[in-house]
N, C-alpha and C positions, 0 to 999 in steps of 0.2 A: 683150549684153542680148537683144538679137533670138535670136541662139543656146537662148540659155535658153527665150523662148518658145513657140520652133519642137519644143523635149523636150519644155516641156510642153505641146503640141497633142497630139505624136508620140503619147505618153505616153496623154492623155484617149482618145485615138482607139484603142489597143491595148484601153484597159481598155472602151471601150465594145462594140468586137468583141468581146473575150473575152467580155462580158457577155451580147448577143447568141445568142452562138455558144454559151454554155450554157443559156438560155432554150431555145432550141428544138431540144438535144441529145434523145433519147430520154429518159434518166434523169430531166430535167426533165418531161416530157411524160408518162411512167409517175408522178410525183410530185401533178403538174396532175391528174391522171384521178382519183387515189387521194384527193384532197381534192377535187375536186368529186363526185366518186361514192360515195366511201366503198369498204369493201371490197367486190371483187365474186369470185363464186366462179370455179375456173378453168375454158378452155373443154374444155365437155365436161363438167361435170358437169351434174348435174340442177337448176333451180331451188330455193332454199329452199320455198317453197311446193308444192312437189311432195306432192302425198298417197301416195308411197309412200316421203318419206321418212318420215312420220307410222308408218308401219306397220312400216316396217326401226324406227324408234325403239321400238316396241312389242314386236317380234319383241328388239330386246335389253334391255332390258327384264324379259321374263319369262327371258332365261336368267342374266341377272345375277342374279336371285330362285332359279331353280333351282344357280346356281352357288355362291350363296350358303350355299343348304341342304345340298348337296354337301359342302361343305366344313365345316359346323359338323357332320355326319356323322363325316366325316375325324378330327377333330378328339377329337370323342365315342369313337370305335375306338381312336383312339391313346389316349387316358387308360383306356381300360378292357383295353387289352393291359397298359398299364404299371404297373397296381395287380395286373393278377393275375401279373402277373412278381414282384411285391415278393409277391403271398402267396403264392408258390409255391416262392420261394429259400428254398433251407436254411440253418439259420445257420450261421455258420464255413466254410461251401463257395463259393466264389467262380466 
């Protein structure tokens, strides 16, 4: 009976290291930071509040608008290549 005891001491005392010993591993500590901080950007970048990311945001922006136009351009040429290909094919000539 003592036997038994003495496992489950051994026993409590492993699983409280273990427990320990993952609280204050890294992974826990990157996990801790992330819930009390929330996300935070990586180092080296710029602050969110940066005013020039406001301006890079605007700077794309106007080319997503011009990329846009671009493209329904593109899009305009290819339909009007491919109508005067059909009125310009002879019938029966492939």
């Amino acid at each position: 009976m003592e036997g038994f005891q003495i496992e489950n001491l051994l026993e409590g005392l492993l699983v409280a290291a273990t427990i320990v010993f993952i609280a204050y591993s890294p992974i826990a500590r990157a996990i801790a930071n992330r819930i009390l901080h929330g996300r935070l950007p990586p180092p080296g970048a710029p602050p969110l509040d940066d005013p020039r990311m406001d301006q890079i945001s605007g700077e794309v922006q106007v080319m997503r608008r011009h990329l846009d136009e671009t493209l329904e351009r593109l899009d305009f040429a290819e339909r009007m290549l491919a109508q005067s290909r059909e009125k310009n094919a002879l019938p029966g000539k492939s």
